[in-house]
C-alpha positions in Angstrom: -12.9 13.5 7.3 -15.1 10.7 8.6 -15.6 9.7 12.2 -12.7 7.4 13.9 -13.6 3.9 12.9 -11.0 1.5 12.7 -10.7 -1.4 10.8 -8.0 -3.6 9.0 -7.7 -3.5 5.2 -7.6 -7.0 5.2 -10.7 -7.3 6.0 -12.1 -4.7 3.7 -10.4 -6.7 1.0 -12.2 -9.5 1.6 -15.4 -7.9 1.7 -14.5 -6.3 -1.6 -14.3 -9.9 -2.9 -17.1 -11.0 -2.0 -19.3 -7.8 -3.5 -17.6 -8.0 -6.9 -18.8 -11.6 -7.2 -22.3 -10.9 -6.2 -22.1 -8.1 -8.9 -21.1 -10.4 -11.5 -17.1 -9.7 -12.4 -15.9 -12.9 -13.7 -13.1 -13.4 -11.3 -11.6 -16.8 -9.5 -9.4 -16.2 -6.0 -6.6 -18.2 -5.0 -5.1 -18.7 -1.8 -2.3 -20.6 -0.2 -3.5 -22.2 3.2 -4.5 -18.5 4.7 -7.7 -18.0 4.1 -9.1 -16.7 7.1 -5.9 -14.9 7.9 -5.7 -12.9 4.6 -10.0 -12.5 4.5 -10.4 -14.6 1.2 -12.2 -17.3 3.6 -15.4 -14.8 3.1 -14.9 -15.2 -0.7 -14.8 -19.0 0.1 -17.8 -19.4 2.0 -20.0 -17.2 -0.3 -18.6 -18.4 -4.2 -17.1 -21.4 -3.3 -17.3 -22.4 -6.9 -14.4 -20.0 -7.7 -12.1 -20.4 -5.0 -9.2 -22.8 -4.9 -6.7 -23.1 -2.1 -3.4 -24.4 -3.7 -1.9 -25.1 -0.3 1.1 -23.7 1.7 3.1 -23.1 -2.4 3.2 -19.5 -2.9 4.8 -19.7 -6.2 2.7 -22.5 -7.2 -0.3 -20.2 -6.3 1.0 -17.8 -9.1 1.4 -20.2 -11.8 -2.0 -21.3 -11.4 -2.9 -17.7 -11.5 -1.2 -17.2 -14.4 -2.8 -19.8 -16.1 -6.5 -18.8 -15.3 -5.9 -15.4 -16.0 -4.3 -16.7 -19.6 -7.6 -18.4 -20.3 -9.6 -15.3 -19.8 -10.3 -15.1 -15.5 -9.1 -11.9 -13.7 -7.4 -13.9 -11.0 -7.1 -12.9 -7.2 -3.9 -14.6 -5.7 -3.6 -13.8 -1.7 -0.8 -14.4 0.6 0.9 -12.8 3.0 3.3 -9.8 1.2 6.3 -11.6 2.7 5.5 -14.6 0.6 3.5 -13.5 -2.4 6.2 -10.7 -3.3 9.4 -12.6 -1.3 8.3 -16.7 -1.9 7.3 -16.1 -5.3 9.1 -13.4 -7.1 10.4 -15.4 -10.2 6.9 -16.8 -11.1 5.3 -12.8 -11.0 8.1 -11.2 -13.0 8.0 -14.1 -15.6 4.8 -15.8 -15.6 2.3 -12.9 -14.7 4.4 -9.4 -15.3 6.0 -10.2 -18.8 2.8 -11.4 -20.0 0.8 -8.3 -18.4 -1.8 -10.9 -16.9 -4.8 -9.8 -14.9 -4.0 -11.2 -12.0 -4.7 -9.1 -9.4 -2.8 -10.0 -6.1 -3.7 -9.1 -2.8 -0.6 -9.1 -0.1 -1.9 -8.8 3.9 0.2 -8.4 6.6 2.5 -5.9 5.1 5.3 -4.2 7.0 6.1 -3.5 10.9 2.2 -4.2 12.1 2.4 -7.6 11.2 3.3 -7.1 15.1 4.2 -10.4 17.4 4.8 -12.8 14.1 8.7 -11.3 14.3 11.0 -10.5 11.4 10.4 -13.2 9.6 6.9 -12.0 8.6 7.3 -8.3 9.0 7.9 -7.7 5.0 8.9 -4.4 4.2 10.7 -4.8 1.4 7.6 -5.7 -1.3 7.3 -2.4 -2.8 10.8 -2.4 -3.8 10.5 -5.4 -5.3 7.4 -4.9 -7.1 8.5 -1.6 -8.1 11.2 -3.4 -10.8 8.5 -5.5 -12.8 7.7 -3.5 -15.5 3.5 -2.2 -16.0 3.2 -3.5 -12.3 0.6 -1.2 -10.7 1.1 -0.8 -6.9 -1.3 0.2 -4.1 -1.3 0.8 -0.9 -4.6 2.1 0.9 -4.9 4.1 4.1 -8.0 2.6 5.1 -11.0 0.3 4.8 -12.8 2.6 2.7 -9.0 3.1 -0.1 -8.7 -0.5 0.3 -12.4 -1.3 -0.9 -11.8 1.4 -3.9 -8.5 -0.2 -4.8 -10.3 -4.1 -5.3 -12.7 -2.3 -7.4 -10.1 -0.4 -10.0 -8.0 -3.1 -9.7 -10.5 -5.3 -11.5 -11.1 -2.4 -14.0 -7.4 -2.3 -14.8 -5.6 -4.2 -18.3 -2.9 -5.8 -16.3 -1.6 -7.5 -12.9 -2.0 -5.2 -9.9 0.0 -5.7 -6.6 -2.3 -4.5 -3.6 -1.1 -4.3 0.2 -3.0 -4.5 3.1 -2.5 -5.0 6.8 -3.2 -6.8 9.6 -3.8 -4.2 12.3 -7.4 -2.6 12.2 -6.4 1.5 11.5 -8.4 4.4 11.3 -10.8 5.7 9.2 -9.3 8.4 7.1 -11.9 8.7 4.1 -15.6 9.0 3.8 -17.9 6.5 2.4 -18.1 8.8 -1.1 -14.8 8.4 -1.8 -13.3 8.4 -5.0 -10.4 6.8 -5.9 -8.2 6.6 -9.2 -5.0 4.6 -9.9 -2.3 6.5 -10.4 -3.3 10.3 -8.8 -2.8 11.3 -5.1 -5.0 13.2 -3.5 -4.5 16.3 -1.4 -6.2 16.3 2.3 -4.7 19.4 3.3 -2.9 22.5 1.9 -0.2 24.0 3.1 2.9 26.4 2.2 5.9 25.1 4.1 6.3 21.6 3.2 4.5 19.2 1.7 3.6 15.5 3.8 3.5 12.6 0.9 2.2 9.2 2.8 0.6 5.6 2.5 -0.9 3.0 3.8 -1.1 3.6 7.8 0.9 6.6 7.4 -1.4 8.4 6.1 -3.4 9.2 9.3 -0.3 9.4 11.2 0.9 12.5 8.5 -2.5 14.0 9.5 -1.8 13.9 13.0 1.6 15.5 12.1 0.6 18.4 10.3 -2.1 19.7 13.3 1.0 19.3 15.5 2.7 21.3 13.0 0.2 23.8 12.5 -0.2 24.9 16.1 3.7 25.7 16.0 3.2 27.5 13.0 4.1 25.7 10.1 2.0 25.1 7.0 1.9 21.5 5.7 0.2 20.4 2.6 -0.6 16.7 3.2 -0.8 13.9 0.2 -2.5 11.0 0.6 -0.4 8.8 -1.9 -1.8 5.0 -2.2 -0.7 4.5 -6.1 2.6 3.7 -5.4 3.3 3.0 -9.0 2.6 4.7 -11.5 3.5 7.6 -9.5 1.3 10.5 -9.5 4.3 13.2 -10.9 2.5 16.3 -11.7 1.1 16.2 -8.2 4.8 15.6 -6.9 6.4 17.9 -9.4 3.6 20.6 -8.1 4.4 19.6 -4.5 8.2 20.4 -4.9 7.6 23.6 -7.2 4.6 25.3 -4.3 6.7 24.2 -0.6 10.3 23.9 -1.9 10.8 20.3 0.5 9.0 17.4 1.0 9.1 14.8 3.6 7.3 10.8 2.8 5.9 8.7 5.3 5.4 4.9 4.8 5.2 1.9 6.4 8.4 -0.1 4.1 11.6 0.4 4.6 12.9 3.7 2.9 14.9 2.4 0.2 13.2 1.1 -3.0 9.5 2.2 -2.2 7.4 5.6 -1.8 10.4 7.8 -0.5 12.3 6.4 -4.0 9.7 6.7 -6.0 9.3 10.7 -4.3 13.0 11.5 -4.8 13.3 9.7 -8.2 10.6 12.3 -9.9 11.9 15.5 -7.7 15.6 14.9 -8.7 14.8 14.9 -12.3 12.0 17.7 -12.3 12.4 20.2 -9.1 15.1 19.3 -6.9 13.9 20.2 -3.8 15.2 18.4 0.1 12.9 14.8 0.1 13.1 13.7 3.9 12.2 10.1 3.9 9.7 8.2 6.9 10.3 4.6 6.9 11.6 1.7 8.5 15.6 2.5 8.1 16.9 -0.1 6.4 16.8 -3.0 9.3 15.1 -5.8 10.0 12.0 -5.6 12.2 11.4 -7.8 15.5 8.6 -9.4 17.6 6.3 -7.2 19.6 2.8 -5.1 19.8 2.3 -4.2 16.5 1.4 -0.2 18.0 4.6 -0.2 20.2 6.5 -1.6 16.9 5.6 1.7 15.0 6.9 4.3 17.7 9.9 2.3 18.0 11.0 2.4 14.4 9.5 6.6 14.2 6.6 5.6 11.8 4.7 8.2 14.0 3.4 11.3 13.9 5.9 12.6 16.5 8.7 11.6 14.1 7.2 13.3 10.9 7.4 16.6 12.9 10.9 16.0 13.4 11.8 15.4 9.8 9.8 17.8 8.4 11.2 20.6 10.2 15.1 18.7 9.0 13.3 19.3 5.6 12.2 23.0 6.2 15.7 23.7 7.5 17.6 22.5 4.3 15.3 24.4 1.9 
């Protein structure tokens, strides 16, 4: 594991942007009047040629991305997840999913760490949605360094990718030789007990869990799980089979996203107990983005708790 730096995936998408234009991908981004919020400002000021801010008209911004990527671009359409998956739903099932359109869009300011910009903003219901559109790919980094590798196999990838970053700078999880592949999970720690599946933020906060765990002697394997779709199965089919429970952490709400995607492939393979981490189901409110997260258990003090619920159903 690398040294505790923290910073925002937002802003490693950005950055990401900007690097894949100065290597020469053909690619155009799009915004809708939140440039400097969502990072694509740093694609603006370096390639302003390719940039184009469709205004505040989310599902406007799609269309156009649709129609660039129809002509031959790999598009980049940015907004925040409440409004690029919410806003403009219709106009990505329809104009970019049933196509199967590179477009490529990049959601910031997912979930409960969206912080003091209330309910409103705090979307934790994307995943679920963009788990339904069929050949949808899905991912959700843990840091700066799995949000970098995700803008760069995203533009490898035949077909439109959803990717979701946040607003609050996280730790570091992953060293700078990182290697990252759509649609496998990665192991960061083995264990006998239980296994730990998590995203996003989570991620470190199921590391922090399992050392908590350890020194009361219990074994967790921890899975670091940013391909939210396509699902990595013979890693969570090998999970179930080698602890016998598992328990996912992410920052969404728990229906519709990692701890369905988790249960849907152990209930038809290894039925095992699946303890979901997540928002529960309610709508988020205004406040410090860091108090938010203990308040709704997406902690590492919380994870504890379930697993041993898990461990105890087994």
């Amino acid at each position: 594991m690398a040294d505790v730096i923290k910073c925002a995936t937002r802003d490693a998408y950005g950055k990401a942007l900007v690097e894949l234009a100065d290597k020469g991908e053909n690619i155009i981004v799009l915004d809708a009047d939140l440039a400097a919020a969502t990072k694509t400002g740093m694609f603006k000021k370096a390639h302003p040629e390719r940039f184009i801010d469709v205004g505040i008209a989310e599902s406007n911004l799609m269309g156009v991305a649709a129609g660039l990527a129809a002509t031959g671009h790999t598009v980049f359409a940015s907004s925040f997840a409440m409004f690029a998956a919410g806003r403009a739903f219709e106009q990505i099932r329809n104009s970019i999913g049933y196509p199967h359109l590179n477009v490529k869009i990049g959601a910031t300011h997912a979930g409960i760490s969206v912080g003091e910009d209330g309910a409103s903003h705090q979307c934790c219901e994307d995943i679920a949605l963009m788990r339904t559109i069929p050949g949808m790919v899905i991912l959700n980094p843990a840091d700066d360094i799995e949000a970098r590798a995700c803008v760069f196999a995203a533009v490898k990838h035949d077909g439109p990718v959803y990717m979701r970053f946040g607003r609050l700078a996280v730790p570091r999880v992953f060293d700078e030789d990182y290697k990252f592949e759509i649609g496998k999970g990665n192991i960061l720690s083995e264990g006998g007990d239980l296994t730990i599946i998590a995203s996003g933020l989570m991620v470190k906060e199921a590391i922090e869990a399992g050392e908590k765990l350890k020194a009361e002697g219990i074994s967790a394997r921890i899975v670091n799980m940013a391909t939210i779709k396509p699902i990595d199965r013979e890693l969570v089919i090998d999970c179930a089979k080698k602890t016998g429970a598992i328990v996912t952490a992410e920052e969404h709400n728990i229906i519709g996203g990692l701890g369905s995607a988790v249960a849907e492939v152990v209930s038809e393979t290894v039925p095992v107990p699946v303890v979901r981490v997540g928002v529960n189901d309610v709508f988020g409110k205004s406040g410090p983005a860091v108090e938010l997260l203990h308040i709704y258990g997406l902690d590492a003090d919380n994870i504890v708790a379930k697993a041993k619920q898990a461990i105890s159903h087994k």
